[in-house]
N, C-alpha and C positions, 0 to 999 in steps of 0.2 A: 492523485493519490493512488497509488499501486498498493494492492494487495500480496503478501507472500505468497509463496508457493515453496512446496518442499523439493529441490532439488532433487532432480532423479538422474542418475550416470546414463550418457546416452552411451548405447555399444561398442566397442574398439571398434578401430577402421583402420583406413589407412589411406592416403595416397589421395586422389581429386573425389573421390566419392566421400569420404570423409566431410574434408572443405565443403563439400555441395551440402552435405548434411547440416553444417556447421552455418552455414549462407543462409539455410531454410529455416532452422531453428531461429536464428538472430531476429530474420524476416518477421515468424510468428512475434516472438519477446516484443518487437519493437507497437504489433499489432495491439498485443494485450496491454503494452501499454497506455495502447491508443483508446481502448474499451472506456479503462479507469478513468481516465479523466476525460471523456465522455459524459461518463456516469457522473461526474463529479459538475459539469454543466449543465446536464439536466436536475442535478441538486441545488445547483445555485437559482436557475430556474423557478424551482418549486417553490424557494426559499421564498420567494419576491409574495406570497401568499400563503406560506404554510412556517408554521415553527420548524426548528431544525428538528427537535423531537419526530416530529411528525413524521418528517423528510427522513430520516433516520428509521422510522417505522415500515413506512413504502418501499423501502431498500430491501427490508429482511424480509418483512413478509412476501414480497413479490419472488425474491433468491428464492426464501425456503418452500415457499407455493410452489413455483416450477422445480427446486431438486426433487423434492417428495413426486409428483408427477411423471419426470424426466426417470425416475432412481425406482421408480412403485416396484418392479419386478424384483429387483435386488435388495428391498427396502431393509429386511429383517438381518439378512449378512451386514450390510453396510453401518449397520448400527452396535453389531458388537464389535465392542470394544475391552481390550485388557485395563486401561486407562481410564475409567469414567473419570474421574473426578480433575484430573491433568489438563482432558477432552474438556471439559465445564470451563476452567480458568480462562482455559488456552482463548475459549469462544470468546471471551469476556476479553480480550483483550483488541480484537478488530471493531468490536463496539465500541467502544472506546473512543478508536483510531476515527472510525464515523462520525462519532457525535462531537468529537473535536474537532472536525475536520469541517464541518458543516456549519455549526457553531464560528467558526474561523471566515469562510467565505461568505458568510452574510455580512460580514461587517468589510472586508477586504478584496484588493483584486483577486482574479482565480492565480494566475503566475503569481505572485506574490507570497500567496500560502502555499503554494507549492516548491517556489524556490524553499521558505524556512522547512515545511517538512524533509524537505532533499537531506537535513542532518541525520535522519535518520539510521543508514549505514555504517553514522560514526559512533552514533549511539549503541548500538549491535555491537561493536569491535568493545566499550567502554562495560557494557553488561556482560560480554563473554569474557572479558578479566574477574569482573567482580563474581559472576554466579556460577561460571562454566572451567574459571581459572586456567582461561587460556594465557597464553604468555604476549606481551604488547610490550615492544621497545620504544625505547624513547622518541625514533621516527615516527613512530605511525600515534603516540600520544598529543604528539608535535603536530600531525595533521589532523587529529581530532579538535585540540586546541583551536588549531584555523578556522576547520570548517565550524567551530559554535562561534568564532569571531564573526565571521562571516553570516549567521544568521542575525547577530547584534546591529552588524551594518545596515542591515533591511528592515526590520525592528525600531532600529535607532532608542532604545530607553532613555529617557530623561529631554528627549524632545517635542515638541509642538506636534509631529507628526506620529509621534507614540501611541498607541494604543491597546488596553489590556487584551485586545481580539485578536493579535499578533502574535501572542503567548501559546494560545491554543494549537496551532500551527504542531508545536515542540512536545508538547503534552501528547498529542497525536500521535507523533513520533515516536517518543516513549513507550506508547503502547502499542505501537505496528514493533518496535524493535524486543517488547516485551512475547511478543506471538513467534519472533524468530526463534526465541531465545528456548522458548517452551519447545518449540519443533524440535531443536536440538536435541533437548532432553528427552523428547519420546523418543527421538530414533525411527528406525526405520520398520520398528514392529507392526506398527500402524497404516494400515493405507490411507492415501492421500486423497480419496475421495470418501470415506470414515469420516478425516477430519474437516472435509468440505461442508459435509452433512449437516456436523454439529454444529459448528459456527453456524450455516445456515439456519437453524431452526434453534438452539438456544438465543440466536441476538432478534430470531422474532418473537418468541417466548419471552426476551427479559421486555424489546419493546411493546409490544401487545399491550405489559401489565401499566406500562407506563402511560401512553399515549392516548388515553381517556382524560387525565389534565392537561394537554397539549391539543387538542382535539379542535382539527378545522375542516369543515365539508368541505367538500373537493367539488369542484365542478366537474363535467362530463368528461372534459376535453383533462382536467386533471387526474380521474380517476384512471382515463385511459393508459396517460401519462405511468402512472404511479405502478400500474397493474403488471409491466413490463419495463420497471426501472432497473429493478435488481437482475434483469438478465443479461444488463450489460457488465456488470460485474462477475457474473456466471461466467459468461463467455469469457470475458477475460482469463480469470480463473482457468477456465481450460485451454485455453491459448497458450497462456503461461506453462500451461503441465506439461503441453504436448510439447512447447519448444523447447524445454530440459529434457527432451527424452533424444532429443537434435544435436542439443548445445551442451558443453559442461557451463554450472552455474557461474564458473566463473568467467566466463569467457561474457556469459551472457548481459552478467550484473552491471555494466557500463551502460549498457541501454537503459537503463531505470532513466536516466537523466534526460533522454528524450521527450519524458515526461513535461519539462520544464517548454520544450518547442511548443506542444500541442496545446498546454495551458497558457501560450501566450500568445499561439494562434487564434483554439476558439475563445479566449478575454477580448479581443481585439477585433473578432466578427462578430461575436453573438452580443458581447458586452460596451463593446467602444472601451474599452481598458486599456491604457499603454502604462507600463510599470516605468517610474524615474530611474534616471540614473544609478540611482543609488540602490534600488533595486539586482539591477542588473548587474552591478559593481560584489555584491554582496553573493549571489547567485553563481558569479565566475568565484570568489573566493570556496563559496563550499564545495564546486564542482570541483574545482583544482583539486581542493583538499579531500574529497572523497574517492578521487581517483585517484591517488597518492597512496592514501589507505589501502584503497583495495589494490595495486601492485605490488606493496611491501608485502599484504597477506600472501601476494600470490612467490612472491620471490622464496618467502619463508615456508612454503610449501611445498616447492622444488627444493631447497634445503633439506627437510625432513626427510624428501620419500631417496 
C-alpha cells in the first residue's frame, strides 16, 4: 500500500544528465515503494496479536513521534497553514486508507490486497471527473471499467471463496484516491512537508482517542517493534518526495505496481502465501488497465500543452 506524495516538477534538463536524473529518481520511487509495503508486513505481523486498530495506532503515533522530533526546529513554520480545515479532511482520509487496509490483510494474503487496492489510480481518474471536472473519454472509462472487473476477478462475489474482507481492499482505495483528490485542490500553496505533518499527527490524534477500546499490551520485542513502525512509512514518504524532485510524476507513476512484486515476494518468505491463479489473472487485468489509463492521460496532455 503506497502512500501519495505531491508531485513536484523536477528541473528542465536536457540531454544524458537529464535521463541520469530520470534513472535516479525512478531508482528512489521504486525504493519507497519498497518501504510501504514493508511497512504493510510488519502490520500483518503485528496483526497475528494485536487488533488492526491497534496496529493502526503504532503506525501514527510512531510517524507523528519521530516527524515532531525529526521537524522540532521548524515545528511552528511547518504548522501553518492557509488551509486548516482542508489539512483536517485531507488527514482523514490516509486513516482510512490504513485501517482499511490492515483490517483487509488480517483476513487475506498480502499480494492479494494489494493486487485489489492497485484500482486505485482508476479510482483518481473517476473522482477527478466527478469533483475536479476533469474531462475522461470514453478510452480511459473503458479502462477504468477493466481494471474494477479485474478487482471482481480476485474477489470473485457470490463465490465459496468470497469474502466480505476483500471489499475493504477498494474502500481503501477510495480513500487513498480521496487524499489525491484533496491534493489537487490545495494546489501548490501548501508545502508538502505541512501536509506530512498533519496527516502525521491528526491520524495519531484521531487513533490515540480510539485505541483504549482496542487495547493490547505489547510485549517488549512488540513495543520495540511498534515504536519504529511508522518510520518506515516516513522514509518512504520522503523517498517518494525526493524521487519527484528527479522524475516527473508521470513518468514515475508505473512503478506504483512494483508494489504488487514485493507483496508477493515478502507473502511468500515471511508468510508462505502464494496467491491462485485467479489472483494473478485478476492482477494482470488491472495492471493492464491502469497503464492504459495512465497513457491515455498522458497522451491527452501532450495534446493540451
Amino acid at each position: 500500500m503506497t502512500c501519495p506524495a505531491e508531485p513536484t516538477t523536477p528541473s528542465p534538463g536536457s540531454g544524458e544528465g537529464f535521463r541520469s536524473r530520470e534513472i535516479y529518481g525512478i531508482g528512489l520511487y521504486v525504493l519507497s515503494v519498497f518501504c510501504f509495503c514493508s511497512m504493510d508486513v510488519v502490520g500483518k505481523l503485528l496483526l497475528e496479536r494485536h487488533e488492526p486498530l491497534m496496529v493502526v495506532w503504532a503506525r501514527y503515533a510512531s510517524q507523528g513521534f519521530w516527524a515532531v522530533v525529526i521537524m522540532a526546529p521548524w515545528l511552528r513554520t511547518m504548522l501553518r497553514t492557509s488551509q486548516p480545515g482542508l489539512q483536517v479532511v485531507r488527514a482523514l482520509m490516509p486513516f482510512g486508507t490504513s485501517l482499511s487496509f490492515f483490517y483487509a490483510i488480517q483476513h487475506m494474503q498480502l499480494a492479494e490486497a494489494v493486487a485489489v487496492f492497485e484500482v486505485c489510480p482508476l479510482i483518481i481518474t473517476v473522482l477527478a471527473y466527478f469533483v475536479l471536472g476533469e474531462k475522461v473519454g470514453p478510452r480511459r472509462w473503458a479502462g477504468v471499467g477493466i481494471g474494477l472487473a479485474g478487482a471482481l476477478i480476485i474477489i470473485r462475489p457470490g463465490t465459496d471463496v468470497f469474502q466480505t474482507a476483500s471489499l475493504l481492499p477498494i474502500l481503501g482505495a477510495f480513500c487513498f484516491a480521496g487524499y489525491a483528490i484533496l491534493t489537487r485542490l490545495m494546489g501548490p500553496r501548501e508545502s508538502h512537508w505541512t501536509s506530512f505533518l498533519y496527516t502525521a499527527l491528526i491520524g495519531a490524534a484521531l487513533a490515540s482517542l480510539l485505541v483504549p477500546f482496542y487495547w493490547s499490551t505489547p510485549s517488549w520485542a512488540d513495543a520495540a517493534v511498534m515504536s519504529v513502525f511508522g518510520v518506515l512509512g516516513g522514509i518512504g514518504h520522503i523517498l517518494m518526495t525526493l524521487a519527484l524532485r528527479h522524475t516527473p510524476a508521470s513518468v514515475a507513476a508505473p512503478f506504483n505496481y512494483t508494489g504488487l512484486v514485493w507483496a508477493a515476494m515478502w507473502g511468500l518468505v515471511v508468510f508462505g502465501e502464494f496467491p491462485d491463479v485467479w489472483t494473478w489473472v485478476g492482477a494482470a487485468v488491472i495492471v493492464g488497465a491502469g497503464l492504459y489509463v495512465w497513457w491515455r492521460e498522458r497522451q491527452r496532455a501532450r495534446e493540451i500543452a
